[in-house]
C-alpha positions in Angstrom: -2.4 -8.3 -4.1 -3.4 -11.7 -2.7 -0.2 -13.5 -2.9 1.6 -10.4 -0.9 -1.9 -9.4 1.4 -3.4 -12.6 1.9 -6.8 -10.8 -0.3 -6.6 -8.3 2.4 -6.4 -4.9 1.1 -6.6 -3.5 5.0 -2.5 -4.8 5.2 -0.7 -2.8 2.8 0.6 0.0 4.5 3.2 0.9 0.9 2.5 0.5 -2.5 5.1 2.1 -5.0 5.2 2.2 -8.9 6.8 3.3 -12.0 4.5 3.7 -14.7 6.8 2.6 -18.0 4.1 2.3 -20.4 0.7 1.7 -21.8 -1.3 -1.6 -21.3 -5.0 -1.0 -23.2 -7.8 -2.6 -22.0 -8.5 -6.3 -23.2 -4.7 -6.8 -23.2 -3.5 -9.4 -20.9 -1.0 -8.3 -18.3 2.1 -10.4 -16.5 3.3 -9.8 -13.1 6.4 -11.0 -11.8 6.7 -10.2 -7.8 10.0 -11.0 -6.0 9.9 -11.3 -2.2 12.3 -8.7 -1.3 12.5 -10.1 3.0 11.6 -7.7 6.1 11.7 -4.0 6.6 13.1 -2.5 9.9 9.9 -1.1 10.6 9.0 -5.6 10.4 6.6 -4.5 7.5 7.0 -7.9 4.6 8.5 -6.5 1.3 7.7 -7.5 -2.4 8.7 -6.0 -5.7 6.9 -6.1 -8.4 7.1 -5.5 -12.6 3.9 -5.8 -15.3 4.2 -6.5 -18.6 1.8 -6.1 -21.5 2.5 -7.8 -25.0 5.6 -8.2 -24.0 6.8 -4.5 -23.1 7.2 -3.5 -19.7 4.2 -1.2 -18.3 5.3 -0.7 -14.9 8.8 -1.5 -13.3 9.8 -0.8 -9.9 7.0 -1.8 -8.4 6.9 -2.2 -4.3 4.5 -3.5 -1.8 5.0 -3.5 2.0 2.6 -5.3 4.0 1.4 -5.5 8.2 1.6 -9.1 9.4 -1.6 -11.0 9.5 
């Protein structure tokens, strides 16, 4: 995730998902991401949802990343 991570995998210290889906390869996939603020351990949230042909693939979708 380089918009949450910077292109650093070494940062994310959470990554959570709901599989909802298929996607099939050759499909093009859509992510929305929401910055979802600080945790109280100071780790930066983001939630996440894919979509694929216009159904949802995976929802419920969290990343929590170390500071730079």
């Amino acid at each position: 995730m380089a918009l949450a991570a910077g292109g650093d995998p070494r940062r994310i210290r959470r990554l959570a998902v709901r599989f909802a889906g298929y996607a099939f390869p050759g499909e093009e996939l859509a992510v929305s991401v929401y910055d979802d603020g600080t945790t109280s351990e100071g780790l930066h949230s983001y939630a996440f949802e894919v979509a694929s042909e216009g159904r949802t693939v995976l929802r419920h979708g969290r990343v929590e990343v170390a500071s730079a």
